[in-house]
C-alpha distance (Angstrom), angle and dihedral (degrees) to the residues before:
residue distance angle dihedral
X1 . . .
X2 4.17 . .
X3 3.85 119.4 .
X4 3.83 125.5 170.6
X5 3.45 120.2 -137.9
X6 3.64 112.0 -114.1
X7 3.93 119.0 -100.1
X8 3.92 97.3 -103.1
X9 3.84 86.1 57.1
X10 4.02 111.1 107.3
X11 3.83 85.9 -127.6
X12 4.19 120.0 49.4
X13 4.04 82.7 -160.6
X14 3.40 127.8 136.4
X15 3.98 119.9 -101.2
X16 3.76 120.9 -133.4
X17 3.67 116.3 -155.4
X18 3.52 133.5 -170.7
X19 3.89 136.3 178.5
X20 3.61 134.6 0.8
X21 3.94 95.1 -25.7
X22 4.21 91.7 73.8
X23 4.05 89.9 45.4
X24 3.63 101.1 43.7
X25 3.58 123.2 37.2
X26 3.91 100.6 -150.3
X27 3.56 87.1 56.6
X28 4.42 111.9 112.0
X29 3.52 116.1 -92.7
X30 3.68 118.9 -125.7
X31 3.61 108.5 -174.2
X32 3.84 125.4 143.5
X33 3.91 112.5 -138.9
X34 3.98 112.3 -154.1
X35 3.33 109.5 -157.1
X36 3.78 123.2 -110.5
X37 3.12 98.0 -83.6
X38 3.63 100.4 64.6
X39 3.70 95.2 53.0
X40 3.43 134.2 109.4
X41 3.34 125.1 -20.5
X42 3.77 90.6 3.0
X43 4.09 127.9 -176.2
X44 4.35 106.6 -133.5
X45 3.66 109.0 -171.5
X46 3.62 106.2 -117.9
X47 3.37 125.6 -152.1
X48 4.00 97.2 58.6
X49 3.96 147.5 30.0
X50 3.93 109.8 -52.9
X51 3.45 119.4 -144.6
X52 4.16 110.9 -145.2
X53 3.98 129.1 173.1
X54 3.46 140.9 164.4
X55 3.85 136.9 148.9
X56 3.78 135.9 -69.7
X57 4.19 132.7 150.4
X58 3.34 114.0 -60.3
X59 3.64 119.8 -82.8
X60 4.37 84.8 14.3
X61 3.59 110.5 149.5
X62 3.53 114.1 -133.2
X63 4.22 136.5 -176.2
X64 3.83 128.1 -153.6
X65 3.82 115.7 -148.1
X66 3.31 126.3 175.1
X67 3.96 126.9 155.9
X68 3.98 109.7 -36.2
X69 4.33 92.7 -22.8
X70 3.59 138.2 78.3
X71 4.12 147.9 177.1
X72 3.41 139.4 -160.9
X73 3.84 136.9 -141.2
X74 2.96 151.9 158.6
X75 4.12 131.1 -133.8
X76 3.83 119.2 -125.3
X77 3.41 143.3 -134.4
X78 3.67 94.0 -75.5
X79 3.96 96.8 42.1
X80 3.54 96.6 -97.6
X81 4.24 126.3 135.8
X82 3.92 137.7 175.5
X83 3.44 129.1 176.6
X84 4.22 121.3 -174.9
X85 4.12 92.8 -137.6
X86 4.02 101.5 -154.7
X87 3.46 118.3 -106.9
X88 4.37 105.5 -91.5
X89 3.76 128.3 -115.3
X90 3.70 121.9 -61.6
X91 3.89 82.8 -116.6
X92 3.72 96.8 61.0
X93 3.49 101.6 29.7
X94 4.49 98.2 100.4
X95 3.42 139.9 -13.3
X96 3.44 99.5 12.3
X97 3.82 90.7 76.7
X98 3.96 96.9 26.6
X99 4.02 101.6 141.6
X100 4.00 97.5 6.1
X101 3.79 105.5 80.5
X102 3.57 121.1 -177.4
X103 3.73 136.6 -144.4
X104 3.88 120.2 -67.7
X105 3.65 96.7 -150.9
X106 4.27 120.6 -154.8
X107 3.87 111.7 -167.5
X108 3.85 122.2 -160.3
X109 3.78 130.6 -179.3
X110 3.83 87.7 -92.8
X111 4.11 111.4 1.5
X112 3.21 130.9 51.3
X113 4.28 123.6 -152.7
X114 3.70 116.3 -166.4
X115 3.73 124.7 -176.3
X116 3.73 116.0 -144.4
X117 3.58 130.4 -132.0
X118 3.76 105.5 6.1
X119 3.87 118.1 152.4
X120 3.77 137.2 -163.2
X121 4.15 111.1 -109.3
X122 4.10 147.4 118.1
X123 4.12 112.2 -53.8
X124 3.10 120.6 -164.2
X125 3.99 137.0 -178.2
X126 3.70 111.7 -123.5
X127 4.13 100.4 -164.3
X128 4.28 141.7 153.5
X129 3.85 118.5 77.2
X130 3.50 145.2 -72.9
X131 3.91 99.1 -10.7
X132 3.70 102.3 49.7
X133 4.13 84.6 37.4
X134 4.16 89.2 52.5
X135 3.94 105.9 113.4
X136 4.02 124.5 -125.9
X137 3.84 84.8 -110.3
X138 4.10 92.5 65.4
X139 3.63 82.6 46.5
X140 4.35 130.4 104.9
X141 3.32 108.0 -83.1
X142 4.21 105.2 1.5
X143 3.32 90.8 160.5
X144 3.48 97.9 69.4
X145 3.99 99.3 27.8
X146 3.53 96.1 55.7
X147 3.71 91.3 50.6
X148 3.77 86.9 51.5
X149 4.06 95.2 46.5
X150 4.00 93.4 108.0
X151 3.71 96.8 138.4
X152 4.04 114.8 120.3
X153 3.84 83.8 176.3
X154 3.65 87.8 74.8
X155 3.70 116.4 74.8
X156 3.99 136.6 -177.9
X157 3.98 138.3 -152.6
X158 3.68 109.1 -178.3
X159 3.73 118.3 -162.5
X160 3.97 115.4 -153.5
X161 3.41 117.4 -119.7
X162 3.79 113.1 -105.4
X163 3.99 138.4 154.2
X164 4.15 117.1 -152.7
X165 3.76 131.3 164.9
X166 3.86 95.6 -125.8
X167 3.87 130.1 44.5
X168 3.98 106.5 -101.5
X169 3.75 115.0 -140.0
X170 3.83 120.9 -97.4
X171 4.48 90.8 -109.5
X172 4.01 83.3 56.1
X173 3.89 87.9 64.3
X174 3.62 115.1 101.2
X175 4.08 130.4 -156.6
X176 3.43 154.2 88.4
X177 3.94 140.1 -113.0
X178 4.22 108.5 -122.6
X179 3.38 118.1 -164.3
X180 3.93 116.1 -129.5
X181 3.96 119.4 -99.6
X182 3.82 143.5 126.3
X183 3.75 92.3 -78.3
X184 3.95 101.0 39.5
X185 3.61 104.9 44.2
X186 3.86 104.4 61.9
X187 3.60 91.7 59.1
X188 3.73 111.5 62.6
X189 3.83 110.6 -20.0
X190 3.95 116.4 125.2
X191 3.69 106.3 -108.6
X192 3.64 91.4 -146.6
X193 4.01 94.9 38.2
X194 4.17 82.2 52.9
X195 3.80 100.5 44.7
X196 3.97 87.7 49.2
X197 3.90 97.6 43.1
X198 4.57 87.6 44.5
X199 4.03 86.5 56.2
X200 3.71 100.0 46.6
X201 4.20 85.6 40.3
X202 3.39 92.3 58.5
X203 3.38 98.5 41.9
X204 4.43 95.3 47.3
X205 3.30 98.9 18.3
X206 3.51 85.6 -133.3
X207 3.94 123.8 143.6
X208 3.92 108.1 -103.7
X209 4.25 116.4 -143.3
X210 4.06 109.9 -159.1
X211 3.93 104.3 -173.0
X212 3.68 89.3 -171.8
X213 3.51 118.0 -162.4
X214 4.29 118.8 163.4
X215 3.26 130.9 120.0
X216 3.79 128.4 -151.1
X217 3.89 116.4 -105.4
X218 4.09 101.5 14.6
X219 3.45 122.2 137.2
X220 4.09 128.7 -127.2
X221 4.05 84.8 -103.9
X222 3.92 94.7 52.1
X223 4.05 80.0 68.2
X224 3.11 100.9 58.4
X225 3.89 135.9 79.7
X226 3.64 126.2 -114.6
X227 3.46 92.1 -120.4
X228 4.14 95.4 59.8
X229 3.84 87.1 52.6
X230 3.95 80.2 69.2
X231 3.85 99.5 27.7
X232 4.04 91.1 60.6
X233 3.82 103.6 29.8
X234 3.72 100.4 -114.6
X235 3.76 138.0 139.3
X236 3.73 127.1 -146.7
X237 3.96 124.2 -160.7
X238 3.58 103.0 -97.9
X239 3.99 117.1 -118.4
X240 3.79 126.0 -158.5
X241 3.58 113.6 -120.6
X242 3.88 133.3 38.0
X243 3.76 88.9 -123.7
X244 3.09 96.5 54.8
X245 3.66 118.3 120.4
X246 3.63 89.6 -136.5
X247 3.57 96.1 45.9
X248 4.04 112.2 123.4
X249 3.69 111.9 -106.0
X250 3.93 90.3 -5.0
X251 3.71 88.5 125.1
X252 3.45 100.0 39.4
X253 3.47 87.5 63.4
X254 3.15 103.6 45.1
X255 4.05 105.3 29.9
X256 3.94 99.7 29.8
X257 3.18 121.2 28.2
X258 3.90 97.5 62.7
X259 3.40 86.6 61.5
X260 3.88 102.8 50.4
X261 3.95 111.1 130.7
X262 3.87 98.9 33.0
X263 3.68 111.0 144.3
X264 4.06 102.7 -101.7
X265 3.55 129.2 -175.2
X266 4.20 88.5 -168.0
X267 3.49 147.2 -32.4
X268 3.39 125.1 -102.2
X269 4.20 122.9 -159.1
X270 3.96 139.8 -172.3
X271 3.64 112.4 167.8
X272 3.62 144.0 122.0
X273 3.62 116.9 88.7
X274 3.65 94.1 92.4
X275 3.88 85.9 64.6
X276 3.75 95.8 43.2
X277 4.22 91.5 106.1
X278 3.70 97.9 56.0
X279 4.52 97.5 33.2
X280 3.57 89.1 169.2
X281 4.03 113.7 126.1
X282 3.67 89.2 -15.8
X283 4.15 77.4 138.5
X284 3.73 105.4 57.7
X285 4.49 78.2 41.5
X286 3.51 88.0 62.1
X287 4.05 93.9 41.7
X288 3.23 88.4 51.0
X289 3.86 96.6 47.0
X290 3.94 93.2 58.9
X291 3.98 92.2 39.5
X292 3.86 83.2 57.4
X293 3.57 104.8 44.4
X294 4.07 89.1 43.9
X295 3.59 91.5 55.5
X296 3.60 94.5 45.9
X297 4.03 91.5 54.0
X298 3.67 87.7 33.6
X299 3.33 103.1 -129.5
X300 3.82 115.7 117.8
X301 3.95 100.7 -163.5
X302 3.69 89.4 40.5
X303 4.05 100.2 151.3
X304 3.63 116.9 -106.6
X305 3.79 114.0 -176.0
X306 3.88 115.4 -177.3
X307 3.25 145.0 -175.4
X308 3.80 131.2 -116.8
X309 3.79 115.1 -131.0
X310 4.27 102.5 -104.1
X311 4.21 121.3 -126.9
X312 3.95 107.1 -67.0
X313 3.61 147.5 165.0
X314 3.96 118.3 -0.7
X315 3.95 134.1 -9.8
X316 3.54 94.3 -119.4
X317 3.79 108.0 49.8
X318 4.14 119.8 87.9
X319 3.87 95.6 -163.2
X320 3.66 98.2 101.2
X321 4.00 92.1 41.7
X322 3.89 97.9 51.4
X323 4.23 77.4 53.9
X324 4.04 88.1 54.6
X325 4.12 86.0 47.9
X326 3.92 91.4 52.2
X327 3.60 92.6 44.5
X328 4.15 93.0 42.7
X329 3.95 78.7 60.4
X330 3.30 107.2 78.1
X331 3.89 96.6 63.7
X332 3.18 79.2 84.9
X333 4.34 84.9 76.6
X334 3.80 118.5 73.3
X335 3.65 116.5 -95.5
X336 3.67 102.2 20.8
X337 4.03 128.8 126.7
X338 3.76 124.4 174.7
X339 3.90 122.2 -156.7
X340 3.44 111.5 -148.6
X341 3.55 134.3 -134.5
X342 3.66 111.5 -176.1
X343 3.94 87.9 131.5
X344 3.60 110.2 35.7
X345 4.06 100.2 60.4
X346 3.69 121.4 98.5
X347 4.30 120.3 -127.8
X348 3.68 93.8 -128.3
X349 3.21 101.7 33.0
X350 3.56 131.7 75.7
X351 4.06 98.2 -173.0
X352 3.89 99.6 50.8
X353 3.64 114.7 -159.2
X354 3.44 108.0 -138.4
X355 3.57 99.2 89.7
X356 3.91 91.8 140.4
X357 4.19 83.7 80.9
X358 4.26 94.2 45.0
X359 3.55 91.8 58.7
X360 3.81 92.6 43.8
X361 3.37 89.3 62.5
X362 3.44 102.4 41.8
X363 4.02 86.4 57.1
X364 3.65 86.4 52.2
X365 3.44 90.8 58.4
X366 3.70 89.6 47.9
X367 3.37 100.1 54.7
X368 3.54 95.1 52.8
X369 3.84 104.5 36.3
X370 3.70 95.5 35.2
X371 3.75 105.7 28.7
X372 3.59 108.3 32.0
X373 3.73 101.2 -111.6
X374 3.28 123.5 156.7
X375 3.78 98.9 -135.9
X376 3.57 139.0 134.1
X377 3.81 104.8 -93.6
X378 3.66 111.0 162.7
X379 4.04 139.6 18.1
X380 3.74 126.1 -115.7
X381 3.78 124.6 -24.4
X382 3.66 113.7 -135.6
X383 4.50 94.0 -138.8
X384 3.98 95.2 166.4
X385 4.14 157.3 -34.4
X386 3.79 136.5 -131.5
X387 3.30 131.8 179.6
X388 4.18 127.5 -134.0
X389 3.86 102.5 -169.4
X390 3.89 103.6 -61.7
X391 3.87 93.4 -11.1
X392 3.61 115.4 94.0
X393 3.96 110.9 -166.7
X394 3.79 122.1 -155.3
X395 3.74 127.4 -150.6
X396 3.97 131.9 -162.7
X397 3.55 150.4 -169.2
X398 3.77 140.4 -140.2
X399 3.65 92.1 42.7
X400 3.94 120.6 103.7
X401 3.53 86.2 24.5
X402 4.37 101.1 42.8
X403 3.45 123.4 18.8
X404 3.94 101.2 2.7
X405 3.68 135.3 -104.6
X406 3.91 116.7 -9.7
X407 4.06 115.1 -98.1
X408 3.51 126.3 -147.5
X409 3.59 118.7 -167.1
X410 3.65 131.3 -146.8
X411 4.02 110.3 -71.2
X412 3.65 118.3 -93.9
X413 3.62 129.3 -97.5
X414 3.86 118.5 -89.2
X415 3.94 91.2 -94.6
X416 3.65 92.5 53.2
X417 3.99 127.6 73.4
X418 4.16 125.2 -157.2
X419 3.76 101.5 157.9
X420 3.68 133.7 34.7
X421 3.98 131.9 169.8
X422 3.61 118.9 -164.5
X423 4.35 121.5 -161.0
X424 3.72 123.5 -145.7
X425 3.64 88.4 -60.3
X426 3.33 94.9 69.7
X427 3.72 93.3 -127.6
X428 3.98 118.0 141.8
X429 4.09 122.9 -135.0
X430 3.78 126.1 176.8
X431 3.80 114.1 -97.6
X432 3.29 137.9 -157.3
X433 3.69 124.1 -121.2
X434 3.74 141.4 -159.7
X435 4.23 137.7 178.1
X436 3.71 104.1 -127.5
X437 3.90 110.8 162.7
X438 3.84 99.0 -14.7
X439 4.07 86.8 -52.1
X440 3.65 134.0 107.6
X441 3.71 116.0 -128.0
X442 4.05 119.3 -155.3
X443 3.88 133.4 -151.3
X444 3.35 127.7 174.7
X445 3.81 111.0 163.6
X446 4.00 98.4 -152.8
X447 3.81 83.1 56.3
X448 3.81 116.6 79.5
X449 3.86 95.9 174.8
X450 3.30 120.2 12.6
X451 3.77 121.5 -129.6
X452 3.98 113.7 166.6
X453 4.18 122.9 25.7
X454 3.74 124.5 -162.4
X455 3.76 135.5 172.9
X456 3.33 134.9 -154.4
X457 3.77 93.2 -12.1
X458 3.86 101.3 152.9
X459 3.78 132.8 92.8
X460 3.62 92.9 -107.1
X461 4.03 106.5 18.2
X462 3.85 137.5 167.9
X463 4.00 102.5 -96.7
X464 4.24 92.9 -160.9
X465 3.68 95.8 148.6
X466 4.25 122.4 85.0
X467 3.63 148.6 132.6
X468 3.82 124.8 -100.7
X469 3.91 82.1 -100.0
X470 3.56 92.2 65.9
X471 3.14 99.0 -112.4
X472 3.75 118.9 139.3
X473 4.07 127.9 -134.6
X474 3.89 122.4 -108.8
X475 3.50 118.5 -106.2
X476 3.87 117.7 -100.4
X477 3.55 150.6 -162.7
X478 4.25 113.9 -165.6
X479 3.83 137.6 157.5
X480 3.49 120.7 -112.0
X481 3.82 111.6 -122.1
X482 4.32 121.5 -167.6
X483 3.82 118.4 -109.0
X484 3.76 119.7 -112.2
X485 3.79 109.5 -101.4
């Protein structure tokens, strides 16, 4: 006998009864619940072992099949089951089945729960606040992106935003998976998450998972677990309230840990303007945000690709720079790429819609990090300065070699700042800069020898300097040191 789960069920799969327990209704019931996650139209990370569980009676057997590969398990005394389903075929693995799923298949002692359409691919988690949250219909141009979104290879699980004082287990975690289309994706898709998964779907034609999970208006420490605060040494300013959005590990309770142990191919992270009034060690934060989340997936070169907070606000402020420093930090960690933004951001407004270009570069960074390509993935690399009298002279990297000769555009206007040189006391002046010989050459005239260089280090600066790809260099702060005679 066939029975569908009812609608309010995480899982719109069939049910597969057998024996007494179908025919009389005081009989046990003996059905495995997956969790969420493993429901219809489900994202597996191919490529390796993927680690499933759910919920069942205690000491309920229960089997995972799905294509040509199984596990086994059995629940415990408190209901709960995992099985570590082996990593498929080399044949089945991509684009072979990129919009036919198949059925995920969850086999008790007398039921049997299958969720429908679920396909091997690349997840990824989409997480931070507002700006990796913002929807493709708050986007440039939704008009004519949503009515382009035809691509069932891309799926999303959407995680509502939530603070609690105690992490909840991974059955308490609501959600569904929705397959991408015209009528799905302007409602709660991550603009960002989308943009990123359409490139890298195009260009595999494999299916793309986003579990997104971000919340608008969290800070770095509402990410991260009570026991990193301790692990790592660091402090956060204490907020009132364990659902508050601000509240330390109030999201990682509620928003993260439930989904520890999915299959991910990466990470993928927008956040920091929530911490922009206090910049303070937002950097060893954010170090200890990916150390964290890492060790709780175990997997210490798990990739983390970030975002670096775009140009807002006014010219004169630093708040949103000394953000961009913390979060330029943590390439210092294995495995990490950041796609910056200093161009693409919008002075009055904190959600900038161009998030077509964000998740561009993000999938450049992808590719090449992740998958090998050799592809132009970042602008200009600020390697060193040295100083000949007044003239302070600039070298970079990933030029010649990645992205073609460095470009500098015309200088900003008089209300806008791009280069600044700073003497031995360690004041900053606008200076002047010019390409000569694939090197940028400073002035400042206040400054007789410079001693400290920095670039675009405002809230909103004057991004002037890029690659022939387009793509712009980071913002910087660097000393100054005297050339060799």
């Amino acid at each position: 006998m066939i029975f569908r789960a009812p609608r309010s069920h995480p899982h719109t799969a069939a049910i597969l009864c057998f024996g007494v327990s179908c025919l009389f209704p005081g009989a046990a019931q003996s059905r495995p619940e997956p969790a969420a996650l493993f429901g219809d139209n489900a994202v597996l990370q191919r490529d390796t072992p993927v680690r499933i569980w759910g919920r069942a009676d205690p000491g309920e057997p229960v089997v995972v099949r799905f294509h040509r590969v199984s596990a086994k398990a059995t629940a415990d005394a408190d209901g709960n089951w995992q099985v570590m389903l082996p990593a498929p075929p080399r044949a089945i693995q991509g684009g072979s089945i990129q919009t036919e799923g198949s059925d995920l298949v969850f086999k008790g002692a007398s039921e049997t729960v299958i969720s429908r359409n679920v396909v091997y691919g690349d997840v990824w988690l989409c997480s931070g606040q507002s700006n990796m949250e913002w929807s493709i219909r708050k986007a440039a141009n939704a008009v004519d992106e949503i009515a382009a979104a035809n691509y069932p290879g891309i799926r999303q699980f959407k995680v509502a935003g939530r603070s609690v004082g105690r992490p909840i287990a991974p059955h308490e975690l609501a959600g569904h998976w929705v397959v991408c289309s015209p009528p799905t994706v302007g409602r709660d898709f991550t603009a960002v998450g989308y943009f990123f998964a359409r490139d890298l779907h195009r260009r595999y034609n494999i299916p793309q998972g986003l579990v997104t999970s971000a919340w608008g208006g969290t800070t770095v420490e509402a990410w991260i677990s009570e026991e990193a605060f301790d692990r790592h040494a660091i402090s956060a300013v204490v907020q009132s309230g364990s659902e508050n959005r601000r509240a330390p590990s109030g999201a990682f309770n509620a928003m993260i840990h439930p989904i520890i142990g999915v299959g991910l191919r990466g990470i993928l992270w927008y956040q920091g303007e929530a911490n922009a009034r206090e910049p303070d060690g937002y950097g060893a934060l954010f170090r200890a945000l990916i150390a964290d989340w890492r060790q709780r997936w175990e997997s210490p070169a798990l990739p983390f690709l970030f975002v670096q907070l775009p140009n807002y606000g006014s010219t004169e402020g630093i708040n949103w720079a000394q953000i961009r420093q913390g979060q330029a930090s943590a390439l210092d960690l294995p495995a990490t790429a950041m796609a910056v933004t200093i161009d693409l951001g919008e002075p009055r407004g904190i959600h900038p819609r161009n998030k077509q270009d964000v998740g561009h570069r993000l999938g450049l960074l992808a590719r090449r990090t992740i998958f090998g390509e050799a592809v132009t993935a970042e602008g200009p690399r600020f390697l060193s300065a040295t100083s000949e009298g007044s003239v302070a002279r600039l070298r970079f990297g990933g030029t010649e070699t990645d992205g073609g000769q460095l470009v500098l555009r015309p200088p900003p206007p008089p209300d806008k700042i791009a280069f600044e040189l700073a003497g031995a006391d360690s004041v900053f002046h606008p200076a002047g800069a010019t390409l000569i010989d694939s090197e940028i050459q400073l002035r400042s005239e206040p400054v007789r020898v410079p001693k400290t260089v920095r670039y675009a280090f405002r809230n909103n600066p004057a991004p002037v300097l890029f690659n022939e790809a387009g793509l712009p260099a980071a913002p910087f702060v660097a000393g100054v040191s005297e050339s060799n005679p």
